[in-house]
C-alpha positions in Angstrom: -23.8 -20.2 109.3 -26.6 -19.5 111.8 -28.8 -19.0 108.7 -28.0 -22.6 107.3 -28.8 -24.6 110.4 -32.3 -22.4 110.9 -33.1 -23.9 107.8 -32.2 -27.1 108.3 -34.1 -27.3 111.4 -37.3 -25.9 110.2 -40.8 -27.7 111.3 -42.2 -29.3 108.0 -45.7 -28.6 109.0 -44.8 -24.8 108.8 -43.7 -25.2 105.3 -46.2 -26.9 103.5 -47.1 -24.8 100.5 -50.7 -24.7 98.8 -48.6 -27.2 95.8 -48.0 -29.3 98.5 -50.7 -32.7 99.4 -51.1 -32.8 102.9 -50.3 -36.1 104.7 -51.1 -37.6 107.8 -48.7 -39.0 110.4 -49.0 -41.9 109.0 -47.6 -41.5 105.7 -45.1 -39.1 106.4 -43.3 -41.8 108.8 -44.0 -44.7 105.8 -40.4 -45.7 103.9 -40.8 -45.8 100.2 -38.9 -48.0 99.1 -37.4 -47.3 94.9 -34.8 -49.5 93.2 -33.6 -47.8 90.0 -32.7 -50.5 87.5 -30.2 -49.9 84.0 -32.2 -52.0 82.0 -31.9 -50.7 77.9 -36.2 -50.8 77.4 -35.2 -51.4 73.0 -33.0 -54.2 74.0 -35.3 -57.8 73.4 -35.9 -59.9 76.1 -34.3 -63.0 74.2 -32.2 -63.8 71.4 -32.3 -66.7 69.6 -29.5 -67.6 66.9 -27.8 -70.1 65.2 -25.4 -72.0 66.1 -23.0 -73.7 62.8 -21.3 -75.8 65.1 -24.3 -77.8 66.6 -26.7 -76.9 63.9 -29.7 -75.8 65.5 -31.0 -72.2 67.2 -30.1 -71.2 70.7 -31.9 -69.1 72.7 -30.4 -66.8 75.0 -31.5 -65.4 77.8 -28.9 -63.2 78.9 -29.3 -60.0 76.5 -26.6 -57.7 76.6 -28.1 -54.3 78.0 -25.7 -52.1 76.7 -26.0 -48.9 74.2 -23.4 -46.9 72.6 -25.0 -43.2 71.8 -23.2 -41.0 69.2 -20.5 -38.8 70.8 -18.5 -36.6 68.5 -16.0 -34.2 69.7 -15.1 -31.7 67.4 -15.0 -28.0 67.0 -18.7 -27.1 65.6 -19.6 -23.4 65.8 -22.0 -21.0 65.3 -21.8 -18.7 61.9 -23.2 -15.9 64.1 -20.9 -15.9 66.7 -17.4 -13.8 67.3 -15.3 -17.1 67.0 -17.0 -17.8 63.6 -16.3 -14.3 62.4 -12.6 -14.5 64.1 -12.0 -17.5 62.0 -13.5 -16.2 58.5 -10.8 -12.8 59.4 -8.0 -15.4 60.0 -9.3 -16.8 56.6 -9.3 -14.0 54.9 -6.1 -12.3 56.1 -4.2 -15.7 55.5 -5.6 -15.5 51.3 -4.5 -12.0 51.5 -1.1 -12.4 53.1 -0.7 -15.3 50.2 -2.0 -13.3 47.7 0.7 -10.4 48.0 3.6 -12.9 48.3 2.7 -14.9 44.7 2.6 -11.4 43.6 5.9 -10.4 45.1 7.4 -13.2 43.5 5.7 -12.8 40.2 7.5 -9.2 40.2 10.9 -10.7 41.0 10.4 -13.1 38.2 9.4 -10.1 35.8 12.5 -8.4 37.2 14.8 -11.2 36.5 13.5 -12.6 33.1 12.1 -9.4 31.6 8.7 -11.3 30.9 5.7 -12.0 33.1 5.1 -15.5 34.4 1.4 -15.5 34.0 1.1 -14.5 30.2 0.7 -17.8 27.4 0.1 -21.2 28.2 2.9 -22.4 28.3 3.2 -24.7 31.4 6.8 -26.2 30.7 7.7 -22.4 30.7 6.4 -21.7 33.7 7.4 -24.3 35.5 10.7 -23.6 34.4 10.8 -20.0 35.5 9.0 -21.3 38.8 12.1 -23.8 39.3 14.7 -21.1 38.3 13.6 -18.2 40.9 13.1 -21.0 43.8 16.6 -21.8 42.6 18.1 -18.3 43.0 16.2 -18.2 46.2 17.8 -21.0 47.8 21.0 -19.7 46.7 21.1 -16.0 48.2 
Protein backbone atom coordinates (compact mmCIF):
# COMPACT_ATOMS: atom_id res chain seq x y z
CA UNK A 1 0.00 0.00 0.00
CA UNK A 2 2.97 2.13 0.96
CA UNK A 3 4.39 1.20 -2.45
CA UNK A 4 1.27 2.54 -4.37
CA UNK A 5 1.11 5.98 -2.94
CA UNK A 6 5.20 6.34 -3.39
CA UNK A 7 4.33 6.08 -6.79
CA UNK A 8 1.79 8.13 -7.08
CA UNK A 9 3.64 10.87 -5.51
CA UNK A 10 6.70 10.65 -7.46
CA UNK A 11 8.39 14.18 -8.90
CA UNK A 12 7.83 14.15 -12.69
CA UNK A 13 11.15 15.81 -13.29
CA UNK A 14 12.81 12.61 -11.78
CA UNK A 15 11.11 10.41 -14.27
CA UNK A 16 11.61 11.83 -17.45
CA UNK A 17 13.12 9.08 -19.67
CA UNK A 18 15.61 9.72 -22.68
CA UNK A 19 11.85 8.85 -24.99
CA UNK A 20 10.61 11.58 -23.24
CA UNK A 21 10.64 15.73 -24.86
CA UNK A 22 11.44 17.83 -22.24
CA UNK A 23 9.11 20.75 -21.48
CA UNK A 24 9.31 23.89 -19.82
CA UNK A 25 7.09 25.17 -17.05
CA UNK A 26 5.19 26.59 -19.34
CA UNK A 27 3.81 23.80 -21.19
CA UNK A 28 3.57 21.47 -18.67
CA UNK A 29 0.97 23.79 -16.71
CA UNK A 30 -0.93 24.52 -20.52
CA UNK A 31 -4.57 22.49 -20.71
CA UNK A 32 -5.00 20.79 -23.97
CA UNK A 33 -8.05 20.84 -24.67
CA UNK A 34 -9.37 17.34 -27.18
CA UNK A 35 -13.08 16.71 -28.04
CA UNK A 36 -13.47 13.31 -29.62
CA UNK A 37 -16.28 13.34 -32.10
CA UNK A 38 -18.41 9.85 -33.52
CA UNK A 39 -18.55 11.21 -36.84
CA UNK A 40 -18.67 7.83 -39.67
CA UNK A 41 -15.62 9.65 -42.16
CA UNK A 42 -17.50 7.25 -45.41
CA UNK A 43 -20.81 8.71 -44.57
CA UNK A 44 -21.45 11.95 -47.32
CA UNK A 45 -21.84 15.12 -46.03
CA UNK A 46 -25.36 15.58 -47.91
CA UNK A 47 -27.92 13.61 -49.49
CA UNK A 48 -29.96 14.73 -51.97
CA UNK A 49 -33.17 12.58 -53.10
CA UNK A 50 -36.25 12.63 -54.54
CA UNK A 51 -39.10 13.34 -53.31
CA UNK A 52 -42.60 11.61 -55.46
CA UNK A 53 -44.84 13.55 -53.47
CA UNK A 54 -43.60 17.17 -54.34
CA UNK A 55 -41.67 16.15 -57.31
CA UNK A 56 -38.44 17.57 -57.11
CA UNK A 57 -34.87 16.69 -55.11
CA UNK A 58 -34.23 17.48 -51.50
CA UNK A 59 -31.21 17.90 -50.01
CA UNK A 60 -30.47 16.85 -46.69
CA UNK A 61 -28.27 17.94 -44.40
CA UNK A 62 -28.71 15.79 -41.54
CA UNK A 63 -26.78 12.39 -42.69
CA UNK A 64 -27.38 9.60 -40.53
CA UNK A 65 -23.84 8.69 -38.94
CA UNK A 66 -24.49 5.31 -38.17
CA UNK A 67 -22.75 1.89 -39.29
CA UNK A 68 -23.67 -1.63 -38.74
CA UNK A 69 -20.24 -3.92 -38.92
CA UNK A 70 -20.71 -7.68 -39.47
CA UNK A 71 -21.06 -9.60 -36.15
CA UNK A 72 -21.60 -13.31 -36.35
CA UNK A 73 -21.78 -15.44 -33.34
CA UNK A 74 -21.26 -18.88 -34.00
CA UNK A 75 -19.06 -21.71 -33.12
CA UNK A 76 -15.91 -21.48 -35.65
CA UNK A 77 -12.89 -23.52 -34.66
CA UNK A 78 -9.64 -24.39 -35.43
CA UNK A 79 -8.98 -27.90 -37.30
CA UNK A 80 -5.76 -28.03 -35.26
CA UNK A 81 -6.99 -27.65 -32.01
CA UNK A 82 -8.20 -30.34 -29.20
CA UNK A 83 -11.90 -29.20 -29.59
CA UNK A 84 -11.74 -29.83 -33.39
CA UNK A 85 -10.22 -33.25 -32.80
CA UNK A 86 -12.81 -33.86 -29.83
CA UNK A 87 -15.63 -33.20 -32.27
CA UNK A 88 -14.24 -35.35 -35.33
CA UNK A 89 -13.95 -38.44 -32.28
CA UNK A 90 -17.60 -37.61 -31.28
CA UNK A 91 -18.09 -37.90 -35.19
CA UNK A 92 -16.63 -40.74 -35.67
CA UNK A 93 -17.74 -42.79 -32.55
CA UNK A 94 -21.47 -41.56 -33.28
CA UNK A 95 -21.06 -43.40 -37.32
CA UNK A 96 -19.61 -46.27 -35.48
CA UNK A 97 -22.17 -46.69 -32.71
CA UNK A 98 -24.84 -46.37 -35.86
CA UNK A 99 -22.94 -48.56 -37.80
CA UNK A 100 -23.16 -51.63 -35.36
CA UNK A 101 -26.84 -51.09 -34.62
CA UNK A 102 -28.05 -51.24 -38.67
CA UNK A 103 -25.97 -54.21 -38.44
CA UNK A 104 -27.56 -55.66 -35.30
CA UNK A 105 -30.77 -55.30 -36.84
CA UNK A 106 -29.78 -56.57 -40.17
CA UNK A 107 -28.87 -59.85 -38.13
CA UNK A 108 -32.23 -60.00 -36.43
CA UNK A 109 -33.94 -59.57 -39.72
CA UNK A 110 -31.60 -62.53 -41.12
CA UNK A 111 -32.74 -64.37 -38.00
CA UNK A 112 -36.30 -63.88 -38.39
CA UNK A 113 -36.77 -64.11 -42.27
CA UNK A 114 -34.02 -66.54 -43.15
CA UNK A 115 -32.71 -64.09 -45.93
CA UNK A 116 -30.54 -61.05 -45.74
CA UNK A 117 -32.09 -57.56 -46.10
CA UNK A 118 -29.39 -56.11 -48.19
CA UNK A 119 -29.13 -58.76 -51.09
CA UNK A 120 -31.41 -57.78 -54.61
CA UNK A 121 -33.00 -54.63 -55.40
CA UNK A 122 -35.85 -55.01 -54.45
CA UNK A 123 -36.97 -51.88 -52.54
CA UNK A 124 -40.71 -52.86 -51.87
CA UNK A 125 -39.05 -55.91 -50.22
CA UNK A 126 -37.11 -54.19 -48.10
CA UNK A 127 -39.17 -51.82 -47.03
CA UNK A 128 -41.43 -54.47 -46.15
CA UNK A 129 -39.00 -56.41 -44.00
CA UNK A 130 -37.87 -52.86 -42.62
CA UNK A 131 -41.74 -52.27 -41.57
CA UNK A 132 -42.20 -55.91 -40.29
CA UNK A 133 -39.08 -55.98 -37.76
CA UNK A 134 -39.93 -52.23 -36.53
CA UNK A 135 -43.27 -53.93 -36.11
CA UNK A 136 -42.19 -56.85 -33.95
CA UNK A 137 -40.10 -54.23 -32.16
CA UNK A 138 -42.76 -52.18 -30.97
CA UNK A 139 -44.57 -55.17 -30.01
CA UNK A 140 -42.04 -57.02 -27.50
Amino acid sequence: MDQDDDLLNLDQNANQGFDQEQLTAEERDATIIKTLTANNPQAPHNLTKYSFKDRFFKTEDSVDQLVFHFSFDGDNILKDSDEARDQEEFWENKKKGNKSLLDKMNVAIKEEFGKDPLEGNDRAQKKSLRNQFNFQERAS
